[in-house]
C-alpha positions as CSV (number, residue, x, y, z in Angstrom):
1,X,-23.3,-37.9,-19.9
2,X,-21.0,-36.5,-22.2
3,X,-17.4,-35.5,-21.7
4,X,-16.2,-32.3,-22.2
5,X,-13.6,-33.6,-24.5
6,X,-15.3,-35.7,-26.6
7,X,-14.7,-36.4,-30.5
8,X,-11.0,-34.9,-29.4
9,X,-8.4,-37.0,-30.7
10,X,-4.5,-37.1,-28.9
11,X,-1.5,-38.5,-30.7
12,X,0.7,-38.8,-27.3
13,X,4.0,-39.1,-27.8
14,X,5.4,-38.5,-24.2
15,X,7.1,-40.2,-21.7
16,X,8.1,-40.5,-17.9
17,X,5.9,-36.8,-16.4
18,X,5.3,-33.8,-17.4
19,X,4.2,-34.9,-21.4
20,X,2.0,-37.8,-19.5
21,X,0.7,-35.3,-16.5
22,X,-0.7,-33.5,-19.3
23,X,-2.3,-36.0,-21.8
24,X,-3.9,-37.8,-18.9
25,X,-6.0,-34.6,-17.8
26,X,-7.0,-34.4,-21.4
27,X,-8.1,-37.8,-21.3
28,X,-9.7,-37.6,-17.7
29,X,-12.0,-34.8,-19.8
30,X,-12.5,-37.6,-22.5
31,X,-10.5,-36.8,-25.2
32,X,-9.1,-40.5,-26.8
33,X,-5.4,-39.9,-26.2
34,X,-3.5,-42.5,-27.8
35,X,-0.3,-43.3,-26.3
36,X,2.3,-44.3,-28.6
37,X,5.6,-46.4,-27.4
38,X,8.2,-48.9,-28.0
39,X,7.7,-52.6,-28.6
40,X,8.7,-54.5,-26.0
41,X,9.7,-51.6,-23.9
42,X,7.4,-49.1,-23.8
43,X,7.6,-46.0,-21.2
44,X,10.5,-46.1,-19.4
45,X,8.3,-45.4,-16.4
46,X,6.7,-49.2,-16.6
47,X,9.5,-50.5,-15.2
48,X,10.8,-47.6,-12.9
49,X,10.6,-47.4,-9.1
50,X,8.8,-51.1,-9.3
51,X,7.3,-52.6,-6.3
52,X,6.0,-55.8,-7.9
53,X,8.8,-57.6,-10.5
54,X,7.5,-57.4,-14.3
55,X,4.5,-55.2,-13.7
56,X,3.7,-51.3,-14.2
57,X,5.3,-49.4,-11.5
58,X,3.0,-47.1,-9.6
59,X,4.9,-44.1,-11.3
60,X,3.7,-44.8,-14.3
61,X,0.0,-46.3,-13.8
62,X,-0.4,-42.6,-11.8
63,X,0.2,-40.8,-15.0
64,X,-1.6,-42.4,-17.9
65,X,-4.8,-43.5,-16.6
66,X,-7.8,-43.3,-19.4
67,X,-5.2,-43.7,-22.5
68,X,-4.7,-46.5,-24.8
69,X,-1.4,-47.7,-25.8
70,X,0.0,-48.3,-29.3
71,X,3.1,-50.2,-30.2
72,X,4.7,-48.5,-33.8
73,X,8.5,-49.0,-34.9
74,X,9.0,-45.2,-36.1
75,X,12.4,-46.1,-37.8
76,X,10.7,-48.9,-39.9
77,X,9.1,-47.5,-43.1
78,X,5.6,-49.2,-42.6
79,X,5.5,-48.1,-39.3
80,X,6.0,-44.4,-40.4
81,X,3.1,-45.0,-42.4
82,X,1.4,-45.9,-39.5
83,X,2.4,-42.9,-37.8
84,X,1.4,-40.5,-40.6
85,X,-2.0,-42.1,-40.8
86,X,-2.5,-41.4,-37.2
87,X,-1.3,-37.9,-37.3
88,X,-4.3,-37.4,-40.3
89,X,-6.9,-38.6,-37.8
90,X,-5.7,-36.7,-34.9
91,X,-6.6,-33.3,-33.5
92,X,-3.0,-32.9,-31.2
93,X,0.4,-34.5,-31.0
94,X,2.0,-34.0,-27.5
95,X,5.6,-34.8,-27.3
96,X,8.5,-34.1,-24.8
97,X,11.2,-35.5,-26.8
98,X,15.2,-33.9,-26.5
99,X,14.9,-31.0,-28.9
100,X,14.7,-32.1,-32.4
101,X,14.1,-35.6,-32.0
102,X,10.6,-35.2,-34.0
103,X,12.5,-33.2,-36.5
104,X,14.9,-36.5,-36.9
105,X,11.7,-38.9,-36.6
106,X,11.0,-36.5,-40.1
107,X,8.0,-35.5,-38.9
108,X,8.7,-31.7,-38.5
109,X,6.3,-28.8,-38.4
110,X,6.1,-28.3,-42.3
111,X,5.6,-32.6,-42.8
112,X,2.8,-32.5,-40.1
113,X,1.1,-29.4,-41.6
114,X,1.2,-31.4,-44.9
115,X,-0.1,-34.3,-43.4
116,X,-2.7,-32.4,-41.3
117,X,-3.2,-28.5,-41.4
118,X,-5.7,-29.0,-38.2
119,X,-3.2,-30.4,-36.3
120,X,-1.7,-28.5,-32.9
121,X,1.6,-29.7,-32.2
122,X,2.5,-29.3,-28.0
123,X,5.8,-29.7,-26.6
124,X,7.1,-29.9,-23.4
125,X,10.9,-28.7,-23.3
126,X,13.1,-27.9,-20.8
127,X,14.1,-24.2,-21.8
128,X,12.5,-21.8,-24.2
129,X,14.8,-20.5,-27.1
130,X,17.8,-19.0,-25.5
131,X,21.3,-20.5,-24.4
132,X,20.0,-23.7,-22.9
133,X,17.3,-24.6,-25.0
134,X,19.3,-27.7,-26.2
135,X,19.5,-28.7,-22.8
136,X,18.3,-31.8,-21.2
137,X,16.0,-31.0,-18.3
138,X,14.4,-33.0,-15.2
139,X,12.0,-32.2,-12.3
140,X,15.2,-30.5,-9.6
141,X,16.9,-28.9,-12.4
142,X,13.6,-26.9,-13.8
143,X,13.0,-26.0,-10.1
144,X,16.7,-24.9,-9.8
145,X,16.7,-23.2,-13.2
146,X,13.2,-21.4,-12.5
147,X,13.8,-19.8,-9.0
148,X,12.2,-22.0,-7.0
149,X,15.1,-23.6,-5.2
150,X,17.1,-20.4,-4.3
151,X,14.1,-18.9,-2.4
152,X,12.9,-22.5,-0.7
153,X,14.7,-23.6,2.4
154,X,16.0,-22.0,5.4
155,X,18.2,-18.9,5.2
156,X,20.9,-20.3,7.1
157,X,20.9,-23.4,4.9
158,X,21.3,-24.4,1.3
159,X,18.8,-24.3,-1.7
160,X,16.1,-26.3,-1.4
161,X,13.6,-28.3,-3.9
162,X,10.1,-29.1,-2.9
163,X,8.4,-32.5,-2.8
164,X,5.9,-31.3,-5.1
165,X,6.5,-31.8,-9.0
166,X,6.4,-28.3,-10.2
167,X,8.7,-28.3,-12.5
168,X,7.4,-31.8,-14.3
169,X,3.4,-31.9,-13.3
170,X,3.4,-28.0,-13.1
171,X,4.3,-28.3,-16.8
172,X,2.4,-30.7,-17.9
173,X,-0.7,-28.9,-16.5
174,X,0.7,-25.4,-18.0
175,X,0.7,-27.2,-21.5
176,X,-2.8,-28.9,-21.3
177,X,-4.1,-25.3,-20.8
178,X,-2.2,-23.8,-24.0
179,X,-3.6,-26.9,-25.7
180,X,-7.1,-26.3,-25.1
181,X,-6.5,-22.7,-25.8
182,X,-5.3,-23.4,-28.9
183,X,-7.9,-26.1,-30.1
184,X,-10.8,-23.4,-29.2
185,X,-9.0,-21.2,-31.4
186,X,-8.8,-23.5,-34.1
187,X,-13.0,-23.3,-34.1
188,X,-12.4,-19.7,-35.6
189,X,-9.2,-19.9,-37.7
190,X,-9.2,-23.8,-38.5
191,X,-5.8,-24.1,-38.2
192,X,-3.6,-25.7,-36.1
193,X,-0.3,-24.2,-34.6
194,X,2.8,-24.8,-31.8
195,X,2.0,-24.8,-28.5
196,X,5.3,-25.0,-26.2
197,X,5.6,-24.6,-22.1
198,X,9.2,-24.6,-21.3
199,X,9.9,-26.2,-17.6
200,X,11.8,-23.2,-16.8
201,X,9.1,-20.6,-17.8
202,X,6.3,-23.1,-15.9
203,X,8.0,-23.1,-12.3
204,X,8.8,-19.0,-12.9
205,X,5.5,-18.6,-13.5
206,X,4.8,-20.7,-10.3
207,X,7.1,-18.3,-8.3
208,X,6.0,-15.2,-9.6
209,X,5.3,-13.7,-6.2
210,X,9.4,-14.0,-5.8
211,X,9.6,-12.1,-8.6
212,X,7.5,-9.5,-7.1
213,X,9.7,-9.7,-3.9
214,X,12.6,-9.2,-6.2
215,X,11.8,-5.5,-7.4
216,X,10.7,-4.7,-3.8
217,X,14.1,-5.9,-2.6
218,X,15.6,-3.9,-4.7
219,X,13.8,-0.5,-4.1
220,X,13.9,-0.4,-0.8
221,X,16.6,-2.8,0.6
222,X,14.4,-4.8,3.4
223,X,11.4,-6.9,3.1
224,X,9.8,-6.4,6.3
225,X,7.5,-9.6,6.1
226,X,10.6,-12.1,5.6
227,X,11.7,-14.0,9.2
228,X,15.2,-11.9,8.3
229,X,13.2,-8.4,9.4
230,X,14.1,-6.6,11.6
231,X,17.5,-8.4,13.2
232,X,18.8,-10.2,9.7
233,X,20.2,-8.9,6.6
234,X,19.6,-8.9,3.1
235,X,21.5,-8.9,-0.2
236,X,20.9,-8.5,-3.6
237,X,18.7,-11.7,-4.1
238,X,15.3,-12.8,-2.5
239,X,16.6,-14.9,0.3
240,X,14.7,-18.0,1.6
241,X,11.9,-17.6,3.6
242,X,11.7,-20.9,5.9
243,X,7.7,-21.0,6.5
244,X,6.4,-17.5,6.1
245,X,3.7,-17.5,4.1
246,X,4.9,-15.2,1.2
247,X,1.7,-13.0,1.6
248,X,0.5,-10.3,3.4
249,X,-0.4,-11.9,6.0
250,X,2.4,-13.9,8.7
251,X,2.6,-17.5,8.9
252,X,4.5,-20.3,10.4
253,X,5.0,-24.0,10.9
254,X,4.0,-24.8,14.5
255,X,4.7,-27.1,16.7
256,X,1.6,-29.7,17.8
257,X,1.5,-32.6,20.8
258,X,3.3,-35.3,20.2
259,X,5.9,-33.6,17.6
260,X,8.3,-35.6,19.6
261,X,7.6,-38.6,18.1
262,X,5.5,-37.7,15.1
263,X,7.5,-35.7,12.0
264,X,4.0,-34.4,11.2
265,X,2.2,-32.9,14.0
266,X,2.8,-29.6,12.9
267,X,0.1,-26.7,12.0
268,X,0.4,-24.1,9.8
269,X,-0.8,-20.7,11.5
270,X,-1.6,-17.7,10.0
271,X,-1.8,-14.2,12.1
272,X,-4.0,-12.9,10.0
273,X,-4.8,-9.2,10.7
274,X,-8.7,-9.0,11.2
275,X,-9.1,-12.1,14.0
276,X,-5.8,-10.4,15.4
277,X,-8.0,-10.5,18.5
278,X,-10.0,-13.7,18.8
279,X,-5.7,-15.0,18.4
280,X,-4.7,-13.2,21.6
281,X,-8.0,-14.6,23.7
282,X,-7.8,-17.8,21.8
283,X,-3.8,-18.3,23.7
284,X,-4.5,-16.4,26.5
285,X,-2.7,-13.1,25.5
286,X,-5.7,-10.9,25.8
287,X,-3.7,-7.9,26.6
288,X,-2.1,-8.1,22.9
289,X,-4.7,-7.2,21.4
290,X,-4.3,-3.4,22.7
291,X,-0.4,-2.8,23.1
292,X,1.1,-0.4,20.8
293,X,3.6,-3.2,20.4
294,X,1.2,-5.6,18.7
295,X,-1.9,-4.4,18.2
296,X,-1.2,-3.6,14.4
297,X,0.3,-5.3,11.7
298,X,2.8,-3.2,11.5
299,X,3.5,-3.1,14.8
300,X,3.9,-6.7,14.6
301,X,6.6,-7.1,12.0
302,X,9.5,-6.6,14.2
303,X,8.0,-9.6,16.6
304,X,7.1,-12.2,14.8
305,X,9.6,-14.3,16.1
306,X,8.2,-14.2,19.6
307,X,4.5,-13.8,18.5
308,X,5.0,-17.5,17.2
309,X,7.2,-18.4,19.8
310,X,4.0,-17.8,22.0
311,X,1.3,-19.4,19.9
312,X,3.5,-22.4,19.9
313,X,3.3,-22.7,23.6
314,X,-0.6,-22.8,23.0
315,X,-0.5,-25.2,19.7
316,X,2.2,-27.6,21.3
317,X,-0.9,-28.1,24.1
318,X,-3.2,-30.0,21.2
319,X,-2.9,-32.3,18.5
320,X,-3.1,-30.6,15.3
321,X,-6.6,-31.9,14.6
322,X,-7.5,-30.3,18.1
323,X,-6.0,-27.3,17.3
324,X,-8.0,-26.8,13.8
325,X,-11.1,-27.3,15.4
326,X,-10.7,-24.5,18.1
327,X,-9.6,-22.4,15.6
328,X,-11.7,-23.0,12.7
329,X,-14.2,-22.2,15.7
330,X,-13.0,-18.3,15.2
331,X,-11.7,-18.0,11.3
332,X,-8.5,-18.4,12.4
333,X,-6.6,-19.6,9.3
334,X,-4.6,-22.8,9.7
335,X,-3.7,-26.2,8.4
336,X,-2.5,-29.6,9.6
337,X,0.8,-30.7,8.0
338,X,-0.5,-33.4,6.5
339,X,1.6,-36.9,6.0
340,X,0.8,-39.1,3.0
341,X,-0.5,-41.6,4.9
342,X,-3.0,-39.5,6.2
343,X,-3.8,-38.0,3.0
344,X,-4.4,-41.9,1.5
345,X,-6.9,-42.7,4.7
346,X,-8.3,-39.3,4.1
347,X,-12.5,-40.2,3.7
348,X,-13.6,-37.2,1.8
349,X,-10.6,-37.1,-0.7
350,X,-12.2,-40.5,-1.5
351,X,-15.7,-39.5,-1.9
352,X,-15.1,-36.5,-4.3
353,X,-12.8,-38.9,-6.7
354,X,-9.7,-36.7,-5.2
355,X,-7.8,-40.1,-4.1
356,X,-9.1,-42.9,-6.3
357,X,-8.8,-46.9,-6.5
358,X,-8.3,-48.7,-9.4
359,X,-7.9,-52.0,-10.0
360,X,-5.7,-53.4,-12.7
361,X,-4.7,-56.4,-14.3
362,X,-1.5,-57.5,-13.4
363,X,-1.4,-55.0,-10.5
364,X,-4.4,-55.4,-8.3
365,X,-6.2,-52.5,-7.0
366,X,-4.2,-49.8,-6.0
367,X,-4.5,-45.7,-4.9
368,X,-4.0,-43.1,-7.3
369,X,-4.6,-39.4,-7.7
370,X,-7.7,-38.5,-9.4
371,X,-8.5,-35.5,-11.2
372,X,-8.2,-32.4,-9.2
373,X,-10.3,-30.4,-11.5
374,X,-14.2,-30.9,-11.6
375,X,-16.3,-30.3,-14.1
376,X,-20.5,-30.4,-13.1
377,X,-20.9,-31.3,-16.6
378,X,-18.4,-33.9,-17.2
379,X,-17.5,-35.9,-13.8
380,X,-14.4,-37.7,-14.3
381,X,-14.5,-41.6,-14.4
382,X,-10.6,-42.4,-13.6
383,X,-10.1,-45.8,-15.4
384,X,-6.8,-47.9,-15.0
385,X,-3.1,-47.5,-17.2
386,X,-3.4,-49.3,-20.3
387,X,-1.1,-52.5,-20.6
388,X,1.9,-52.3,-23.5
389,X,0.5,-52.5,-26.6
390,X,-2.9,-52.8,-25.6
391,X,-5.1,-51.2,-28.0
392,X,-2.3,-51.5,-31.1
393,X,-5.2,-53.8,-33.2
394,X,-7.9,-51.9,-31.7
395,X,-6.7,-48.3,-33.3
396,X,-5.0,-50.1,-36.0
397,X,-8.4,-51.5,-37.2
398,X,-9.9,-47.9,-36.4
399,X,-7.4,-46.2,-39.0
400,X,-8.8,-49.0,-41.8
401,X,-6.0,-51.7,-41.7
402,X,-7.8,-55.2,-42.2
403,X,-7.1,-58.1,-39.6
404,X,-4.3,-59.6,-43.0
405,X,-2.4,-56.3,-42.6
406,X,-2.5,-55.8,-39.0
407,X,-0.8,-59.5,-38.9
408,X,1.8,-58.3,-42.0
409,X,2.7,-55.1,-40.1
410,X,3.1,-56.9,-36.8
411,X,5.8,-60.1,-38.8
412,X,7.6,-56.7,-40.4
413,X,8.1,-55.1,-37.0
414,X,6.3,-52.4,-37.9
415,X,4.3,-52.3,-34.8
């Protein structure tokens, strides 16, 4: 079966995340993303966060899975031929260099146009043009920069970041959108363009619904759905939230059996508004479900504190895995707080390709994240990192260069 990216060609000139988070779900559609990087060296992930001396780290087999790898010497003047014969043959060069490193490499907008008008050029950079756009950015800072850290955490506690990579991954996957955007355009105009996602506009867009609390905040002082209502205060900024859901509809981190013991047996419970009832019989509160103090969401607000104070007293009776099944029973939204372990030993994130394992060279066979989109069409077949170099003959031989001149360019240093 075809791929939905096939005939797609990806000049990938990224590195460490959010460039590589995005080339890899190209590839993982089937477009040939062809990763280029230093001789000898390579991705500085390779060699990051190792668990095994001398082979690929785990951090960067996870992000370029289905690529091959190039060696090229863009400072030598036959590799820059190299380089400028790949840029004819390709559809997209991906790159999160420092600003104007590609402008330095002397490959800037106008050179690539010249070389190839087709071509869409996508960067990942830290800021968009403004004060900081020179700026050097990583995961925490872009979740700092872009709101996500002031509002996370605990309102009697500092900023906090989240485990998850928005501001990297979130990126990444922002970008691979623009690019596909932009290559369906190029079916009308024939033309490539820029594509940029800044890391700062990525996690905003991310936290958009703090934005939204932002302009309530400021009409009308309170936010009557934040753990601060009706006892705390507020100030000019959204505040943190702890665990309430962000919605219209209150949630909170429970506690489970065993949360003595276990940093995980939590649930996530959601008092949603139209199984208000089935929650009262379901914890033995019957008689909420008809006193003017709880019986309506609004009525509710002021409470919340206590509400979950009591459904706690229910939850901390059952594992959280007990406590799902009851209430999955009545629609009652909730979720275990689940650890990574779990999620690794997890049997159906197995079977639909969610976790994946791969088995590589040097490595052995290991767990990785698959692709999280799916395609009916175009099923994703997750195949391992490519080693240094890999396929630098292979592409080489693919762009015309006889077996003689591979050997000349490889004794110049060129690749």
């Amino acid at each position: 079966m075809s791929k939905a990216l096939d005939g797609v060609r990806i000049l990938d000139f990224t590195h460490v995340q959010s460039g590589p988070t995005c080339t890899q779900l190209l590839a993982w559609f089937g477009a040939d993303v062809i990763k280029v990087e230093r001789a000898g060296a390579g991705d500085i992930t390779r060699e990051q966060l190792r668990d095994i001396p001398d082979v690929d780290s785990l951090y960067f087999t996870m992000l370029n899975h289905n690529k091959r790898s190039v060696t090229i010497d863009t400072k030598n003047p036959e590799g820059k031929l190299v380089l400028e014969a790949l840029i004819q043959k390709c559809d997209v060069l991906v790159e999160n260099f420092a600003p104007g490193a590609l402008d330095r490499m002397g490959f800037t907008w106008e050179r690539i146009q010249e070389l190839n008008p087709r071509m869409i050029v996508a960067s990942v950079k830290g800021f968009g043009p403004g004060p900081y756009e020179d700026c050097k950015v990583y995961e925490n800072v872009a979740q700092c920069a872009g709101g996500a850290a002031s509002t996370t955490g605990f309102d009697d506690g500092p900023p906090v970041v989240s485990g998850a990579q928005i501001g990297d991954s979130g990126t990444g996957l922002h970008l691979a959108l623009g690019i596909v955007t932009a290559l369906y355009q190029r079916t009308v105009t024939g033309r490539g363009q820029r594509v940029l996602a800044a890391m700062q506009d990525g996690v905003l867009n991310l936290c958009r619904v703090k934005l939204r609390d932002q302009q309530r905040l400021e009409r009308t002082g309170t936010m009557k759905e934040y753990p601060q209502y009706p006892n705390g205060t507020f100030g000019e900024a959204v505040p943190r939230a702890g665990n309430a859901s962000g919605g219209g509809q209150p949630g909170w981190i429970l506690k489970c059996k065993g949360w003595e013991t276990d940093p995980n047996a939590y649930i996530y419970f959601i008092t949603q508004a139209p199984v208000w009832a089935k929650i009262c019989n379901v914890i033995g509160k019957e008689e909420w479900a008809t006193d003017p103090n709880y019986a309506t969401p609004a009525a509710r607000l002021p409470h919340l504190k206590d509400i979950f104070a009591e459904i706690e007293h229910w939850t901390m009776t059952k594992t959280k895995f007990e406590a799902m099944e009851i209430l999955n029973k009545y629609d009652i939204p909730c979720g275990p707080i689940l650890s990574m372990k779990e999620i690794a030993e997890e049997p159906s994130l197995r079977k639909t390709g969610t976790i994946v394992e791969v088995d590589h060279p040097t490595r052995g066979k290991y767990l990785t994240v698959g692709n999280p989109i799916k395609l009916s069409d175009s099923p994703t077949e997750v195949r391992r990192s490519p080693l240094l170099g890999e396929h630098t003959d292979e592409v080489m031989a693919e762009l015309g260069y006889s077996p003689e001149q591979i050997s000349a360019l490889r004794t110049a240093g060129a690749i």
